[in-house]
Structures are given as C-alpha cells and as structure tokens.
C-alpha positions as CSV (number, residue, x, y, z in Angstrom):
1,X,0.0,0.0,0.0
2,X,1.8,3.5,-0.7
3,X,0.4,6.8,-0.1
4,X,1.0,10.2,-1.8
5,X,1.2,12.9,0.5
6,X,0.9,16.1,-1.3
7,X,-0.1,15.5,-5.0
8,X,0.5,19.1,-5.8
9,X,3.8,18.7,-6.7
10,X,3.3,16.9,-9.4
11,X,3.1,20.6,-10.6
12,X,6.4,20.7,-10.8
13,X,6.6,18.3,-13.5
14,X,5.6,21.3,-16.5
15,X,9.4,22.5,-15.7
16,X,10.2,19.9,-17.7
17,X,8.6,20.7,-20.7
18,X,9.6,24.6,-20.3
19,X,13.5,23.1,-19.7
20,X,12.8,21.1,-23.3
21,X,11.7,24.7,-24.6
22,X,14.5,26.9,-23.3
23,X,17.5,24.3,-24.5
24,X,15.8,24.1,-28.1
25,X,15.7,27.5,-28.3
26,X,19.3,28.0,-27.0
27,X,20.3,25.4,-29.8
28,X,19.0,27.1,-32.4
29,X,20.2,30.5,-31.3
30,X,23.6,29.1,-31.2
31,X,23.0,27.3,-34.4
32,X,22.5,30.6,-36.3
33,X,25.1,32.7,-34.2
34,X,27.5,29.8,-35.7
35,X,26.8,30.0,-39.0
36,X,27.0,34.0,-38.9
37,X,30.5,33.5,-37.6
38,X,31.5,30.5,-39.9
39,X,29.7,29.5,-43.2
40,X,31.6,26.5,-44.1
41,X,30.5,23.5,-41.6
42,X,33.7,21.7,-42.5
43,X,35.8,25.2,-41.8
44,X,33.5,25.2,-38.6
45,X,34.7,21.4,-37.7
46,X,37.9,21.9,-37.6
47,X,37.4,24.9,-35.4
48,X,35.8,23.4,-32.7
49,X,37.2,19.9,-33.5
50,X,36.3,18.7,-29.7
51,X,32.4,20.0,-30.1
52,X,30.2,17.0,-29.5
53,X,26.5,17.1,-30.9
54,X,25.4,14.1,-28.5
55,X,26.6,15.4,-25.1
56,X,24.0,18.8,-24.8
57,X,21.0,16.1,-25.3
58,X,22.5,13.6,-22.5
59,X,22.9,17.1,-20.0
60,X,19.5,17.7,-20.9
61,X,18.0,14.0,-20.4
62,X,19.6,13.9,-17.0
63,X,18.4,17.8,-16.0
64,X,14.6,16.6,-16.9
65,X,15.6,13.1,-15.3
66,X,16.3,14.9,-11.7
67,X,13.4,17.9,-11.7
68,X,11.1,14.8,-12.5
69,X,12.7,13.2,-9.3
70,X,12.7,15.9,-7.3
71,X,8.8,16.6,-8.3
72,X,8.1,13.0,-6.7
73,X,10.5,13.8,-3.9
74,X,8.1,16.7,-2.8
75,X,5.3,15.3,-3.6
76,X,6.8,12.5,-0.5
77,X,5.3,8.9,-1.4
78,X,5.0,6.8,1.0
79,X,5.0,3.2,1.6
80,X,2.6,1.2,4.2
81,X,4.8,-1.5,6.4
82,X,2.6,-2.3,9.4
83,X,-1.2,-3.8,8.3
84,X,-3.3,-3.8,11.4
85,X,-7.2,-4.7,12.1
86,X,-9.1,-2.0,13.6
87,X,-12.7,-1.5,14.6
88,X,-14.6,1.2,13.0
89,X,-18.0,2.0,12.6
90,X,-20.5,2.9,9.6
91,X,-23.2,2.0,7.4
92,X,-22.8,-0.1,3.8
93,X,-23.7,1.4,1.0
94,X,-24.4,-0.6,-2.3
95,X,-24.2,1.4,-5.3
96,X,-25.9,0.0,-8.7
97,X,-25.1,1.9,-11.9
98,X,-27.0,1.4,-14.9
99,X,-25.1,0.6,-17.6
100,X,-27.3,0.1,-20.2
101,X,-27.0,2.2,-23.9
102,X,-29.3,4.8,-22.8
103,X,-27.0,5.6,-20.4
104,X,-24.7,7.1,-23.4
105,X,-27.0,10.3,-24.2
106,X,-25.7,13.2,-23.6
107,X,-28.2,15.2,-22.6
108,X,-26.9,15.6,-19.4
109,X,-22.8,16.3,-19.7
110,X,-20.3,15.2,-20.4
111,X,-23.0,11.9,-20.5
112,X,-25.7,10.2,-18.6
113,X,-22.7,7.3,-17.7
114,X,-20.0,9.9,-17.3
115,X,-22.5,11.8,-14.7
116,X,-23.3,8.8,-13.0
117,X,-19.4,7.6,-12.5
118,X,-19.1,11.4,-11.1
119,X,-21.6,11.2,-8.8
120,X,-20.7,7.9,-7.1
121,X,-17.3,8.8,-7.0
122,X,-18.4,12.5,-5.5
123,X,-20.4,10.6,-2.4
124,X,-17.8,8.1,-2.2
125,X,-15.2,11.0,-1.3
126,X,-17.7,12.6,1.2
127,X,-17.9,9.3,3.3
128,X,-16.3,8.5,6.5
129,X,-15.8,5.2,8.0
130,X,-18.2,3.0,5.7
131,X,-18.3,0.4,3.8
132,X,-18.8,0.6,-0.1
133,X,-19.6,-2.1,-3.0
134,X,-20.9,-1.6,-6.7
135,X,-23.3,-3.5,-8.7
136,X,-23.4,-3.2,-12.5
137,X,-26.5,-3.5,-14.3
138,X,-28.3,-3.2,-17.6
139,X,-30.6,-6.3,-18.8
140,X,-28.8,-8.5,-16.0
141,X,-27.3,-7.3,-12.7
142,X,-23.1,-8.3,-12.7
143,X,-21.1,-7.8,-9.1
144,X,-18.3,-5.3,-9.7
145,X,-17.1,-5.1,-6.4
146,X,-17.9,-6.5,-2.7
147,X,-18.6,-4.9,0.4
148,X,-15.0,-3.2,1.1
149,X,-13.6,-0.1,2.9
150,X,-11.4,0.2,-0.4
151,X,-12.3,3.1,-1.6
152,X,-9.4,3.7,-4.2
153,X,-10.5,0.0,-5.4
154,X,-14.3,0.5,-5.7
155,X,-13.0,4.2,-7.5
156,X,-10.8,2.7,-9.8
157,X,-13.6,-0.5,-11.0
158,X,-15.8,2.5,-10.9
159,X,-13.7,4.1,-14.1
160,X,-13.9,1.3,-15.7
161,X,-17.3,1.0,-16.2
162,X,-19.0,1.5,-19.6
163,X,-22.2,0.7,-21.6
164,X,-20.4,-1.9,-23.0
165,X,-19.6,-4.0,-20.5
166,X,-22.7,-6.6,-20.1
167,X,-23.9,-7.6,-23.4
168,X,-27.7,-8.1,-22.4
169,X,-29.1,-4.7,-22.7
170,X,-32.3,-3.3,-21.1
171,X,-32.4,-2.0,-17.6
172,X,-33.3,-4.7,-15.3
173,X,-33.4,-2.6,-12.0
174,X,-35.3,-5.2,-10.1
175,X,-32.0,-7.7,-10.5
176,X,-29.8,-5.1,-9.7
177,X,-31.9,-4.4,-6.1
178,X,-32.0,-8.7,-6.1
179,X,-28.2,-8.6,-6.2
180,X,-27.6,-6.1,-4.1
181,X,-29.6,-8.1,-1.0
182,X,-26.6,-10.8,-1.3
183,X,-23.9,-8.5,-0.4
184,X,-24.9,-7.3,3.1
185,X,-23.5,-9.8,5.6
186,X,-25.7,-9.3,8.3
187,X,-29.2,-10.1,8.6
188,X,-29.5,-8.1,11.4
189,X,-27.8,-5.0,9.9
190,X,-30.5,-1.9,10.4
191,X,-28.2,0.2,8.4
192,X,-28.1,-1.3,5.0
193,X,-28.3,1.4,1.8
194,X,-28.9,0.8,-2.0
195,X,-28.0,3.8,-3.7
196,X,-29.6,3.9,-7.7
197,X,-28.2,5.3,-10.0
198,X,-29.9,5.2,-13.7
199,X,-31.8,7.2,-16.2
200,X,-35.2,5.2,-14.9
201,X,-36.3,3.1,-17.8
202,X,-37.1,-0.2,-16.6
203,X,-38.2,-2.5,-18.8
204,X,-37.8,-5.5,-16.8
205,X,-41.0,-3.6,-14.8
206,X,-42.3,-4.8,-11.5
207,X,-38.7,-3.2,-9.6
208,X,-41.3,-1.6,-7.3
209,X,-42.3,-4.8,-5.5
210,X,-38.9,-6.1,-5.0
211,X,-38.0,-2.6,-3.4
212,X,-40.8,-3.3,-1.0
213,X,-39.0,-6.6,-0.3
214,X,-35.7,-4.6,0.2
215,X,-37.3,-2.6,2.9
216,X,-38.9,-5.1,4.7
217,X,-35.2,-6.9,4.7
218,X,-34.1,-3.7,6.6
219,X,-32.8,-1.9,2.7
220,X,-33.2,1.5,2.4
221,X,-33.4,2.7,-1.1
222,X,-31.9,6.3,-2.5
223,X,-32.8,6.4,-6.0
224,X,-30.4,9.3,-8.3
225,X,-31.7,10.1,-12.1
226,X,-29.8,11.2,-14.9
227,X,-31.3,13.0,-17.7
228,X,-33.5,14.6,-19.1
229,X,-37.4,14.3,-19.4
230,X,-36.6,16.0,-23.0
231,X,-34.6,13.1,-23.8
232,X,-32.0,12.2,-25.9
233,X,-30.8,10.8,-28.8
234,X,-28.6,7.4,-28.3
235,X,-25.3,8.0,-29.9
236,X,-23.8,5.0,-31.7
237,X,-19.7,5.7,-31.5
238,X,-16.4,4.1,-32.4
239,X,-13.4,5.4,-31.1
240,X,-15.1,7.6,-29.7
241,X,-16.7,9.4,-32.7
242,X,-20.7,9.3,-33.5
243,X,-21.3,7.1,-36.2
244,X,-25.0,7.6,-36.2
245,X,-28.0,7.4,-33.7
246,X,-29.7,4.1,-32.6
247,X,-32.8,3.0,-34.3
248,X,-36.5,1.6,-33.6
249,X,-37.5,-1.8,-35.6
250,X,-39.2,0.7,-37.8
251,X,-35.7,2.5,-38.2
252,X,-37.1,5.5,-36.2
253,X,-34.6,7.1,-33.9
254,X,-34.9,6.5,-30.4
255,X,-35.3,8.9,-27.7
256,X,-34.2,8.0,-24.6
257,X,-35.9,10.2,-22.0
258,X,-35.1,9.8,-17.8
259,X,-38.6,8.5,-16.5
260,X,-38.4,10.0,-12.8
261,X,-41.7,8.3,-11.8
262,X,-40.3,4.5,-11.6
263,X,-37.3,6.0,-9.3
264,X,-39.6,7.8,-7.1
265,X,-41.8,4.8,-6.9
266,X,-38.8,2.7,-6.3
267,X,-37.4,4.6,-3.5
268,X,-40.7,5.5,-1.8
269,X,-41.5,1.7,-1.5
270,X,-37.9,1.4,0.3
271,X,-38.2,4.0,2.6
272,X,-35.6,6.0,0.6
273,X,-35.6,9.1,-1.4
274,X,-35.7,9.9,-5.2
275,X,-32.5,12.5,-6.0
276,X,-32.1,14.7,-9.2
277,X,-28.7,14.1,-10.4
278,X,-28.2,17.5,-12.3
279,X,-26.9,18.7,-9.6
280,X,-24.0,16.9,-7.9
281,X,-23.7,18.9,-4.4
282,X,-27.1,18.9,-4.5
283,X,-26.6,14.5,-4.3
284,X,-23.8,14.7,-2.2
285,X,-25.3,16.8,0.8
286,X,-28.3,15.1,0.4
287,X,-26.6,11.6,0.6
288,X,-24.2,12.8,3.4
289,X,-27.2,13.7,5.6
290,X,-29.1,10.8,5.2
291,X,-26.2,8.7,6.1
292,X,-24.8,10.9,9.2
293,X,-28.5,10.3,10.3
294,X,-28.6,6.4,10.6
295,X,-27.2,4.1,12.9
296,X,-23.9,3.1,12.6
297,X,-22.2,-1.0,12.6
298,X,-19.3,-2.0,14.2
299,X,-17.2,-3.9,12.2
300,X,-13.3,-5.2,11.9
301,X,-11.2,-3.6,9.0
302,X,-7.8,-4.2,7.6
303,X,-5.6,-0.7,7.3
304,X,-2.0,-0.1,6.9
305,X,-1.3,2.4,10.1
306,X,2.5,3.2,9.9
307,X,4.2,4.8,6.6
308,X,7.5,5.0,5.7
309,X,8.9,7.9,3.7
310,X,10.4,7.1,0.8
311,X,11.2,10.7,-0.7
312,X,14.9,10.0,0.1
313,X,15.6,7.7,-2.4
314,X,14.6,10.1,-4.9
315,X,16.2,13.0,-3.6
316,X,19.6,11.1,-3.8
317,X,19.0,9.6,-7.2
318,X,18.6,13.4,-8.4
319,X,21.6,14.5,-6.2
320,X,23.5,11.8,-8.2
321,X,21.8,13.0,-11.6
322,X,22.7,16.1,-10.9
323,X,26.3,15.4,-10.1
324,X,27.0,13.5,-13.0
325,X,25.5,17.2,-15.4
326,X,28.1,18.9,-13.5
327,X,31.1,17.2,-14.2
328,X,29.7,15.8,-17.9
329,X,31.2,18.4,-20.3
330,X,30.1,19.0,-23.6
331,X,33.1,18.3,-25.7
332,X,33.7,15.1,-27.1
333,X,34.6,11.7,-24.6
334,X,38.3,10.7,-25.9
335,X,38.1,7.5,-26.0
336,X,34.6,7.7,-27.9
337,X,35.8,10.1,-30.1
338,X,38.6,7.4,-30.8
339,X,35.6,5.1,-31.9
340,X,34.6,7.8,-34.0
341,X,30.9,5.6,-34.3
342,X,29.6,8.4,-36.3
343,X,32.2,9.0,-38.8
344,X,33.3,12.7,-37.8
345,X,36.8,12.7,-38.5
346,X,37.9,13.1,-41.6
347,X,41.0,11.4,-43.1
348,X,43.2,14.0,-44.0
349,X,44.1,14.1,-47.8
C-alpha cells in the first residue's frame, strides 16, 4: 500500500517541458550565431574539433531526469509497512449503476454514464468510516465489487465502467436491487443502503415490489436520475466518434428520456428518497445527511497504520543525476571520439 502525500507537486513536472523549450531554443540560437560566424561547416569542424553534438541532449536527459525526481521527492510517497485490524463503525452502501446504452446520451454532460461515474465517486469522497460495494447492471445485474472499505478499489472498477460491459441490454433494476440483498453480511444489519443510480427506464418492470422486499429486509433505497425528461438521442460511437444514432424496428430514432416516476416509486416503496442528479452537491449533501442520520455498525477492517517515507531515495537519485550534469562536459569523450561511431573525423588528404 503507498500513499502520496501532497499531490500538488506533481506541478512541478511542467518544468520539464519549459527546460525542453528553453535548451531548443538556446540550440537554435547558437546554431544561427554559428553560421553567422563561420559558413563553411567543414571550416567550422575543424574549429571546434572537440564540439560534441550528442553530449548537450544527455545534460538535458539527466536535467529533466532529476526535476522529474525531485517533483516525486516533494510530492513524498509513502509506503505502508505495518497492516493492522481496527474497529470502525459505519453504514454499507451498495451502489448499482446502470449501464445500459441509454446511459450514453448526452443530454446531461459530459453523458448520462460519465455523470453517473461522477456522482458515485463524488459521495464516495464525502464518506467517512463505511463500507462501499458496486453493482453493475443493464438487462442483468453483474457484481463489480464486494462490500469493502477500499475506496481507491471501488474508484478505480468505478472508471472502468462503460455501456459496454454486459452484453444483455435493457435495464433490469429489479435484478440489480436482487443482487444487491446478497452482499450485506448481516441479517441483522438496520443500516443497509442501495444507492440507484440510472436514467429510470425499466423494462424488466415490477422493480417496485422487490424494493418493497428490500425494505422489509431492513434496505433503504436512494434512487439518483440522470437526464433529461426532453430526452436524448442514443449516440452510436467508435473510437469515440458518432457514427450515427440508434434505431427503432421501424428505423425511427430512439429517444431515450429519464422516467423519474419509476425511481420515485422505487425509492418510496424502500423508505428511501428519489435525487435529481443534475446537480452533484445537490446528491452529495443530500446523501451525506441521510447517512450521518442512521445508525452506525461495528465492524473489523484491515488498514496499513504506519508509513514509511520514501522521498529520500529520490532525492539522492537526483543529487546523483545532478552530479553527474556537472562534471559531464560537452566536448567530445576521448576514447569515444577514438571510436569515431559516427564517422566525424575526416581522413586528411
């Protein structure tokens, strides 16, 4: 486990690119001063016979080399050496994203998926002690992850969500709420959550009952649209370009529109609450307060509680970088100019 303590300083990585500027610049500078001086490059060989072409780039390679180094010196990683099991206390949350096609309009930006992944990863930063898992789902519901206080693991499976990840489309949200009773390990829990987060078409229908059957398991429901009631055109893309728009049987264009009305039904059967996702403080506060209102579980959790520094090791490498720039000159190595690999002297006639 490592752990980056201020990321800022990955800032200091655009010196690089403005140390690339400068040195082309000062190359071409000298390049022209050079041939105001001395026309003939052969004339100007023989001038600066020791001049090596090869030894500015290497000065420049190890410069970049050690602000690069020093960038992830500041920024002071950290490596976890001591895994202990603590007790903490909080609520699980289940989060099932729809991934179905519809999800791709864009009626709400950048997208109805890309919102959704925002939003989850939004309340996900807001929580405190719990525990998180993710359910996929679009004519099927698939695990992504299981109950877990990883919250850099349940982010990271959250990016890599899309629309195309289950092939059996729809938007079954009545396997997805199924699913999601499997993952609490407690029967007794009072504090279980299934957070929805989908544009509300359900064609599977009946989710309604089953969130009934969530609540009387102790589930409480939060239901998040995204959309539009306007609606949207499904874009059809490949590589990431719009090909065209998906069609009806009848080769009309469909509109995908968010149907509020089967969320609110959905989470009023569960004793939950029905969120508009356009606006993502809006979810987060809302989702915060619900949450610091409920009663919280005790349970064991594995965390790494002492960190090492490790920024030494990159302030030394630099150091060394650094050490070698000063004493690398820029003329010629003799014995590599002995090599002559590139063919620069000239026999003399």
């Amino acid at each position: 486990m490592y752990l980056l303590e201020e990321k800022i300083w990955f800032w200091a990585l655009l010196a690089i690119p403005v140390v690339v500027v400068l040195f082309l610049a000062v190359s071409l500078w000298k390049r022209n001063a050079q041939k105001r001086f001395v026309a003939n490059r052969e004339l100007l060989g023989a001038l600066t016979p020791q001049r090596s072409v090869f030894k500015p780039v290497l000065k420049l390679v190890l410069i970049c080399l050690a602000i690069a180094l020093m960038a992830v010196a500041l920024v002071n990683p950290k490596i976890g050496t001591k895994l202990e099991t603590v007790k903490r206390e909080g609520v699980d949350v289940v989060f099932a994203v729809d991934v179905s096609k519809s999800m791709d309009a864009e009626d709400i930006a950048p997208s109805r998926m890309e919102k959704a992944k925002q939003l989850v990863t939004q309340i996900i930063n807001n929580l405190g002690s719990d525990r998180v898992g993710i359910i996929a789902y679009a004519g099927s519901a698939y695990p992504q992850l299981p109950i877990t206080t990883d919250y850099s693991s349940a982010k990271m499976f959250l990016n890599a969500m899309n629309t195309d990840m289950l092939s059996s489309q729809g938007t079954a949200i009545k396997d997805a709420i199924e699913l999601a009773k499997t993952y609490y390990d407690d029967a007794e829990q009072a504090n279980r959550v299934l957070v929805i987060i989908s544009d509300g078409e359900d064609h599977a229908g009946n989710a309604a009952a089953i969130a009934e059957s969530a609540q009387e398991e102790g589930i409480r429901i939060f239901t998040i649209g995204v959309g539009t009631e306007a609606g949207e055109r499904i874009p059809i893309k490949r590589n990431g370009v719009v090909q065209s728009y998906k069609k009806d049987q009848e080769g009309e264009t469909v509109i995908t529109k968010l149907n509020p009305e089967t969320l609110q039904e959905i989470a009023n059967e569960a004793n939950g609450e029905y969120i508009d996702g356009n606006s993502t403080q809006q979810v987060v506060d809302k989702m915060s307060t619900a949450f610091g209102q409920m009663d919280k579980k005790e349970f064991e959790a594995k965390q790494f509680a002492d960190f090492k520094d490790q920024f030494q090791w990159f302030v030394g490498a630099a150091l060394f970088l650094l050490f070698l720039d000063v004493f690398l000159l820029e003329r010629k190595t003799a014995w590599v100019r002995k090599l002559n690999l590139f063919n620069e002297n000239k026999k003399e006639k």
